[in-house]
C-alpha positions as CSV (number, residue, x, y, z in Angstrom):
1,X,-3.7,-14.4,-17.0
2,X,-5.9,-12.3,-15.3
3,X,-9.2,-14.2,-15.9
4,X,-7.2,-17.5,-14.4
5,X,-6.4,-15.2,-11.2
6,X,-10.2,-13.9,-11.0
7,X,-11.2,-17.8,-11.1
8,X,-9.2,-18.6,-8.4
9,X,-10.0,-15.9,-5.9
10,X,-13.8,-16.4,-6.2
11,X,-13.5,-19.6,-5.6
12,X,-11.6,-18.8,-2.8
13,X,-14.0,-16.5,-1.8
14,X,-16.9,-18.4,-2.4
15,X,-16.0,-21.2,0.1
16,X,-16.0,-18.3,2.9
17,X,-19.1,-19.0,5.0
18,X,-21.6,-15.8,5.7
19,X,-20.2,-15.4,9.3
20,X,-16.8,-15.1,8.6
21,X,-17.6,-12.5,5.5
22,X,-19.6,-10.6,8.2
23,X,-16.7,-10.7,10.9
24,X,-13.8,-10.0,8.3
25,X,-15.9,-7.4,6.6
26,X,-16.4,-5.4,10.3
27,X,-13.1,-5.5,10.7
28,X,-11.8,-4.5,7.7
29,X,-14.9,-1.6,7.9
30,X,-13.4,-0.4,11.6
31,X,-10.1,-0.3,10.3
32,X,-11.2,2.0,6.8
33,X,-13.0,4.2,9.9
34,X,-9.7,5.0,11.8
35,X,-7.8,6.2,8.8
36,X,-7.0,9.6,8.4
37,X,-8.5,9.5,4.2
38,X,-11.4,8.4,5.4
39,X,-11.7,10.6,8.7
40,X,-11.3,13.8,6.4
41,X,-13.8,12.9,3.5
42,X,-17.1,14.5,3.3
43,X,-18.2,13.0,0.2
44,X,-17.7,9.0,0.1
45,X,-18.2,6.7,-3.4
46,X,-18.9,3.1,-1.8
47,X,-19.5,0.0,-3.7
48,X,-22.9,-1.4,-2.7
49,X,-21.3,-5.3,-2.0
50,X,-22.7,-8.8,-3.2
51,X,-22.1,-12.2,-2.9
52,X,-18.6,-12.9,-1.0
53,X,-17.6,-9.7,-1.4
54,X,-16.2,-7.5,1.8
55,X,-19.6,-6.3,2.9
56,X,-20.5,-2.6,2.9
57,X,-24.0,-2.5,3.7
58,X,-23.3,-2.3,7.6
59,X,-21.4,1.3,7.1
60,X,-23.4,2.5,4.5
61,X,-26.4,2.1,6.5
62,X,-24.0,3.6,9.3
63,X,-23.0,6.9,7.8
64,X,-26.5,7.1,6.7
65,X,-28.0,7.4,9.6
66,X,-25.8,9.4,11.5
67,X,-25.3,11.7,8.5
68,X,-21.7,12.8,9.1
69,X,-20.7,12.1,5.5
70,X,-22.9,11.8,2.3
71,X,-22.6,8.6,0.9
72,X,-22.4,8.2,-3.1
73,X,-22.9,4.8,-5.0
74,X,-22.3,3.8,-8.8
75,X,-25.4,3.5,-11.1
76,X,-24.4,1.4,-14.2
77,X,-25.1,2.7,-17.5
78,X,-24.8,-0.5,-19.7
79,X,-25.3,1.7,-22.8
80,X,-22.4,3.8,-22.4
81,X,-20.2,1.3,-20.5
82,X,-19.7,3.1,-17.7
83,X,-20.4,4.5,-13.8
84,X,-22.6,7.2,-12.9
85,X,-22.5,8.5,-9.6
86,X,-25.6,9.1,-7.3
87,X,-26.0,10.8,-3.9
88,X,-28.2,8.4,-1.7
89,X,-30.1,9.6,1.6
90,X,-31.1,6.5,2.7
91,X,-30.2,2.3,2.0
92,X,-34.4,2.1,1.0
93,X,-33.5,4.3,-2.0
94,X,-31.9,0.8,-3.6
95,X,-33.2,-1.9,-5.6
96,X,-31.6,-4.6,-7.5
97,X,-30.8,-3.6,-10.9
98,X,-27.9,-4.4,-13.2
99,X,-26.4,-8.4,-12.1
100,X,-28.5,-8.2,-8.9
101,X,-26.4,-4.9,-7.7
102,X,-28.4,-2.6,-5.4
103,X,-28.5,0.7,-7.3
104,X,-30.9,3.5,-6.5
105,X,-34.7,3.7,-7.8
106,X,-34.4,6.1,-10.6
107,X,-36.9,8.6,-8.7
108,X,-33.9,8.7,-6.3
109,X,-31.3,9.8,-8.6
110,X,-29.3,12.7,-7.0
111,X,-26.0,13.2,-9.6
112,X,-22.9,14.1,-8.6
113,X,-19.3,14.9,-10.6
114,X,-17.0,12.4,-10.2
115,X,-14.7,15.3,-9.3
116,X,-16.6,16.5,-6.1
117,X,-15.9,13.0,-4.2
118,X,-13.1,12.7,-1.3
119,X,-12.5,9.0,-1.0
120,X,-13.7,6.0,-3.6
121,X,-14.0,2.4,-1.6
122,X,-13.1,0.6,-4.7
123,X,-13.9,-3.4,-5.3
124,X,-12.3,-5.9,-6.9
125,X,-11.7,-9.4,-6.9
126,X,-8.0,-9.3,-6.5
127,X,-5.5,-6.6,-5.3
128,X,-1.4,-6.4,-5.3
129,X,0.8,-4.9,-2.9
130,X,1.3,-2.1,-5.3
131,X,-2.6,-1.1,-5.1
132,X,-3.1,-3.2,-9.0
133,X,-6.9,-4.7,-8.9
134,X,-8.0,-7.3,-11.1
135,X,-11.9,-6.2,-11.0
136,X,-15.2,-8.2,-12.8
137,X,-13.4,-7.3,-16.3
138,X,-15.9,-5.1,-17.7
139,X,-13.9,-1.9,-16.8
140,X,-16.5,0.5,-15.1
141,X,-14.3,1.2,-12.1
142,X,-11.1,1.8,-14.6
143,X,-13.0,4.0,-16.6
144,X,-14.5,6.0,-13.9
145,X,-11.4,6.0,-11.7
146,X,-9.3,7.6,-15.0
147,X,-11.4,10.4,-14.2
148,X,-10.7,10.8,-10.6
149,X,-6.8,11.1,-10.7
150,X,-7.0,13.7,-7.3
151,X,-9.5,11.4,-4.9
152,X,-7.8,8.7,-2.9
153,X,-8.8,5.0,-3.7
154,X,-8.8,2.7,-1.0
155,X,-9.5,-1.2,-1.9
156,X,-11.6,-3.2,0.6
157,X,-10.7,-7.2,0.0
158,X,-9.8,-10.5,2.2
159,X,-6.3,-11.2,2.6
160,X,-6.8,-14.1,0.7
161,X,-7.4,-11.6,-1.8
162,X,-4.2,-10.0,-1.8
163,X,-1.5,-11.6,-4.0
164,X,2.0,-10.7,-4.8
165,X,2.2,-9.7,-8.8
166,X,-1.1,-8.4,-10.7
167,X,0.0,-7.8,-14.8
168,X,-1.3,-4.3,-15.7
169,X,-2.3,-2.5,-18.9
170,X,-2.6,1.1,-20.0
171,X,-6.2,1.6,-18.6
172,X,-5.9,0.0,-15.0
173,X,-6.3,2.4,-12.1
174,X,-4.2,1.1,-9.3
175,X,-5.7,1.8,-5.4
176,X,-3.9,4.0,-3.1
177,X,-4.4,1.7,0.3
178,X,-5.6,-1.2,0.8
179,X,-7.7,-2.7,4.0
180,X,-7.9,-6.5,4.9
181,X,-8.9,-8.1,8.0
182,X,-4.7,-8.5,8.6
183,X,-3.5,-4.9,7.6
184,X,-3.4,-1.8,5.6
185,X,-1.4,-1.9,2.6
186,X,-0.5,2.1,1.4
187,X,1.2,3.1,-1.8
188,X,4.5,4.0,-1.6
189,X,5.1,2.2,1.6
190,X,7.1,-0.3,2.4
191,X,6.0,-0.9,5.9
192,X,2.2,-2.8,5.9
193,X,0.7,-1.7,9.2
């Protein structure tokens, strides 16, 4: 069930040209910006996006150079199966590494607890009302989201990537909010803003 609902949102997603990806993505980016989880984090785990995915490179780069917030990225340790976390000072620091994703150059490697981060901007290819992601199916975020049962979890995706029932297991880490181009869905809430 879920790997027929992860075929259909990428295709989905993969008919989206680069200019509305761009134009969704700012939006979606200015609305994560006025929020109050995001206002009062200091330390901020973003996905580095690819492909069709709602682009983060813009506010990375963003928060980066203004320094108001340090901004944290996953490194993929294929051995273990799972996420380890980085501090990054500047978007130069990355380099294509596992599946193409930027990841910093090991000489750049500034660890950080999973515990010590405020907000996680989580991915995933499709997202319920309820905050339940279907991500890439390899279970990285799950894992390292089991450990981060305190830090808010917001989920960045196209409404087109928001559907009404996502099946769960034991593992799956739902979101607290999530940000399209159309709204902000929050836990909890019944009323979608």
């Amino acid at each position: 069930m879920k790997q027929k609902i992860r075929e259909e949102i990428r295709k989905k997603r993969e008919v989206m040209n680069k200019e509305d990806v761009f134009s969704k993505s700012y939006t979606i980016q200015e609305k994560l910006k006025k929020t109050a989880e995001f206002r009062n984090a200091k330390n901020i785990l973003f996905y580095v996006s690819t492909k069709n995915e709602v682009e983060t490179h813009r506010i990375i780069k963003e928060l980066l150079s203004s320094g108001e917030k340090n901004i944290i990225v996953p490194i993929t340790d294929k051995k273990n199966k799972i996420l380890k976390l980085s501090v990054i000072k500047s978007f130069s620091e990355l380099t294509p590494r596992t599946h193409g994703i930027l990841e910093p150059e090991n000489k750049f490697i500034r660890p950080i607890e999973p515990e010590k981060v405020d907000l996680v901007i989580v991915p995933g290819i499709a997202f319920d009302k309820s905050g339940n992601r279907i991500g890439s199916g390899q279970g990285y975020y799950d894992k390292l989201l089991n450990t981060m049962k305190n830090t808010k979890k917001v989920g960045l995706a196209f409404e087109l990537q928001v559907i009404d029932d996502i099946p769960q297991e034991d593992h799956d880490v739902p979101v607290d909010m999530i940000i399209t181009e159309k709204r902000i869905i929050k836990e909890n809430e019944n009323d979608e803003k």
